[in-house]
N, C-alpha and C positions, 0 to 999 in steps of 0.2 A: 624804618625809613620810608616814608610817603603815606604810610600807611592813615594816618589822621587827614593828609590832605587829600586823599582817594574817599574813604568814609561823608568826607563832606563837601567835595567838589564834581558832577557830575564831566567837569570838561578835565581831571585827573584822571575819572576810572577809564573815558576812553583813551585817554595816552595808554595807561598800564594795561587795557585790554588789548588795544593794538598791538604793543610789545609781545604779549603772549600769542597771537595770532599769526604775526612775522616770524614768530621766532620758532613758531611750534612748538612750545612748551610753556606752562606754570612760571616764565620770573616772575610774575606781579608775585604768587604767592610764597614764592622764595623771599621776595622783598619784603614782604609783609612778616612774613612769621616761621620763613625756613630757619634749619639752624646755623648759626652762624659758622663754620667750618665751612658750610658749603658757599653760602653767599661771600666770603671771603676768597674763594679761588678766585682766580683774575677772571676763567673765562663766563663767570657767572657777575662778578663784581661788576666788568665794564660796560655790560648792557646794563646793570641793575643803576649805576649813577648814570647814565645818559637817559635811563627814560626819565629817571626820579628828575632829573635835570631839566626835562620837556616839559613835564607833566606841570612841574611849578612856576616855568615861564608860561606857558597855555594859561594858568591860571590867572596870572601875575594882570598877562596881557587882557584878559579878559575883563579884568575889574580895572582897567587902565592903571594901573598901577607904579607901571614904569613907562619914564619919557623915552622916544625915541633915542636910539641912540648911535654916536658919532662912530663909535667905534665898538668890536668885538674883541674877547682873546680867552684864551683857556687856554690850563695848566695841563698840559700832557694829553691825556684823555680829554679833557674838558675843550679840545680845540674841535670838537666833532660837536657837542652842543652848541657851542660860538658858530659853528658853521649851519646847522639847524634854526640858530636865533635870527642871522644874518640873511638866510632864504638860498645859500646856495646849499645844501643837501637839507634831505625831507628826514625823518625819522624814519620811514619806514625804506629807505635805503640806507643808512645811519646803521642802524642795530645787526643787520648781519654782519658789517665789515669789525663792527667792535667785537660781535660776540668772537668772529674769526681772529681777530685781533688779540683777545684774550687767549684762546684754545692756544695759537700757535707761540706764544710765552709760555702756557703752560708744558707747551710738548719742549719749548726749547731753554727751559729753565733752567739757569745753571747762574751759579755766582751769588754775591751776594750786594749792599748798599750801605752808607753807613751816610749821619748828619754827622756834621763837624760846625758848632756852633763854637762863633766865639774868634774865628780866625778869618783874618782878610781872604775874599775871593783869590787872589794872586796866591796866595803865601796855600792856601790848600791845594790850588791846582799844580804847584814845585812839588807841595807833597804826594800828590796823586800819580806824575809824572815819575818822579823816585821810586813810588813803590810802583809802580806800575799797573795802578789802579786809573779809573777816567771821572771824568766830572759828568754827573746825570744833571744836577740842575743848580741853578743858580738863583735858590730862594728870595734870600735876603741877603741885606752888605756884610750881615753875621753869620748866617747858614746858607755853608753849601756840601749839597750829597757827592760821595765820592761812589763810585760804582765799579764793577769787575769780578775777575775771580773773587774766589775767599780768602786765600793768601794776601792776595795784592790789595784788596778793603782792609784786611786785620794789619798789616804794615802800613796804610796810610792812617790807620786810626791812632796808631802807636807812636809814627812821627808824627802826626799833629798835634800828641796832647805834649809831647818834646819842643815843640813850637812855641805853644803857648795856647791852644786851643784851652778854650772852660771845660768843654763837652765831647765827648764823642756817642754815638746815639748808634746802634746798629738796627737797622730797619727789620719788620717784620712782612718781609718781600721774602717768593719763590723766586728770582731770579734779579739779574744785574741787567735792568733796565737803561735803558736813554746810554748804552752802551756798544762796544762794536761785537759782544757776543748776541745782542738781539738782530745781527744780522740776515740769520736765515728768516728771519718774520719778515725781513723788508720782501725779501722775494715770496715768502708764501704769500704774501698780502697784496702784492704789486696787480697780479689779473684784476681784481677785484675793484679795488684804487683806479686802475685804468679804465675800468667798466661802469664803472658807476655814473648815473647821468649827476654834474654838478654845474651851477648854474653861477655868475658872477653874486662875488660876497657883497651885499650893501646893507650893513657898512660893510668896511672892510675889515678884514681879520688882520691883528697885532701878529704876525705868527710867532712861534717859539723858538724856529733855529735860528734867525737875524734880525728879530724885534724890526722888523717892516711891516708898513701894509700890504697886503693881498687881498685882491680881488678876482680877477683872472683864473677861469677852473683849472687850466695847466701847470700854473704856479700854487695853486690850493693842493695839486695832485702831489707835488711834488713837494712840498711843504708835510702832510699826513704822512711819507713813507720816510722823509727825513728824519724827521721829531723821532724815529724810533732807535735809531742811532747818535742819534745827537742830543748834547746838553738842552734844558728846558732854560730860557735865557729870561727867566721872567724880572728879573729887577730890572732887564734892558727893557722887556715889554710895557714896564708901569714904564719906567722914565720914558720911554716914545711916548706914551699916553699923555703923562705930566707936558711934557713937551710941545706939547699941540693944544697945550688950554684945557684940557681933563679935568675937572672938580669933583667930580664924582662919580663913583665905581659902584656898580649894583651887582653881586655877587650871588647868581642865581644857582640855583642845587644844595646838595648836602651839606649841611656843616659850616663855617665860615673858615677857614685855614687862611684862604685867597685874602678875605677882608683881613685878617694879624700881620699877613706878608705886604701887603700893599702899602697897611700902617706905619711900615719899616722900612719900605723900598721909597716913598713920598710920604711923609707926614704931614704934609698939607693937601693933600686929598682924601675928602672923605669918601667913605665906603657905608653902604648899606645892604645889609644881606637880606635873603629871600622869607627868612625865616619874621625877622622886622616889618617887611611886605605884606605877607599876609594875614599877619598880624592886624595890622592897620586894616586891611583891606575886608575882613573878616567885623571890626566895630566898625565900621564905614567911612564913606571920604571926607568926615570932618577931624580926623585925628591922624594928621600925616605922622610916618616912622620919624624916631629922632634917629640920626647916622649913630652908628653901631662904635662900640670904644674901639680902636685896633685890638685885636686878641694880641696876647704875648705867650701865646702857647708856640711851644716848639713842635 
């Protein structure tokens, strides 16, 4: 992961060198060529996608690659690069709060996640509710994550396939995220959050707990400690997006996940991801990216 765009981007390696600098330790090289067990722990994973996630907008931006844009939003974690992109936090206040961010999920781990594809958003959260499990995110109009204990995930997984769910998917998570047991993170996290200098979002940030814009660092603060108790509202953040004239969604960091949900959540807005970009940007600027098919990966 980044590891090709570090190799051949001199404004990549200083992202990944700063991260290791900040952070006081080797992620760049965990990124690159740790084993995978490790880079998979949360508190190693959330710094490792927020730099990869800098390192490939820095790059993006440098080869003009992407047009300004109207608006920002990320999915969970991804709301700290959207605020990074946007100009109100820097990277190098960014990475502590994430790496903290991870460590205190990991000390307080517990529960488990499940995808439930296939069943109306409503008709999952009766089930969630029944078994008394809670809703982490609200994917797409067909998958949404139910989260909590393990008991109360394995009973919502079991009424929804009695529902009529296609799928049930049980996540490969340490712990029951965007939940009310990641509670004590809101408070380990909170000094931090409060401390941090942040600066008005422009654009502004879609946020994830009420698909509004946010600009205001009081409302950014309070937005970051929310999102860790609360559902990810992302089909509401594409439709606010859609809703305001949106045509096109540039999905910058690892992977494309964002661009298959989008495809799903608005199918008239195209999506191009980071990986397209540089692509293009790499044979130079006579060969724009074609927009990327929506993934139909779950």
């Amino acid at each position: 992961m980044g590891r090709e765009l570090a190799a051949r981007e001199p404004a990549a390696r200083a992202i990944f060198a700063a991260a290791d600098r900040v952070l006081g330790f080797g992620l760049s090289a965990l990124i690159f060529a740790g084993a995978e067990t490790d880079l998979q722990q949360t508190a190693n994973q959330q710094p490792a996608i927020l730099a990869t996630s800098v390192a490939q907008l820095t790059v993006l931006r440098e080869a003009g690659a992407l047009p300004p844009p109207a608006f920002v939003a990320g999915h969970s974690l991804g709301e700290y690069a959207a605020l990074v992109a946007a100009g109100a936090l820097t990277l190098e206040d960014a990475l502590p709060i994430v790496r903290r961010r991870g460590e205190l999920m990991q000390e307080h781990g517990a529960g488990a996640m499940a995808a439930v594809i296939g069943l109306a958003p409503a008709a999952v959260s009766e089930v969630a509710a029944e078994a008394g499990a809670e809703i982490a995110n609200f994917n797409a109009p067909d998958q949404t994550t139910v989260s909590g204990r393990e008991a109360a995930v394995e009973r919502a997984m079991a009424l929804a396939k009695e529902r009529g769910a296609k799928r049930t998917i049980r996540l490969p998570v340490s712990a029951a995220f965007h939940s009310s047991l990641m509670a004590p993170v809101v408070d380990g996290l909170r000094p931090m959050i409060e401390a941090v200098p942040l600066r008005p979002a422009e654009p502004p940030l879609i946020g994830n707990v009420d698909a509004r814009p946010l600009r205001d660092p009081a409302t950014l603060r309070r937005e970051l400690l929310d999102q860790i108790i609360t559902p990810v509202r992302w089909v509401e953040v594409v439709a606010a997006l859609a809703a305001t004239g949106v045509e096109t969604c540039y999905e910058v960091g690892p992977g494309k996940v964002l661009a298959g949900l989008i495809g799903r959540c608005a199918p008239g807005v195209t999506t191009v991801t980071a990986d397209s970009l540089l692509a293009a940007a790499e044979r130079g600027p006579t060969r724009p990216p074609e927009p990327d098919e929506p993934s139909r990966r779950e």
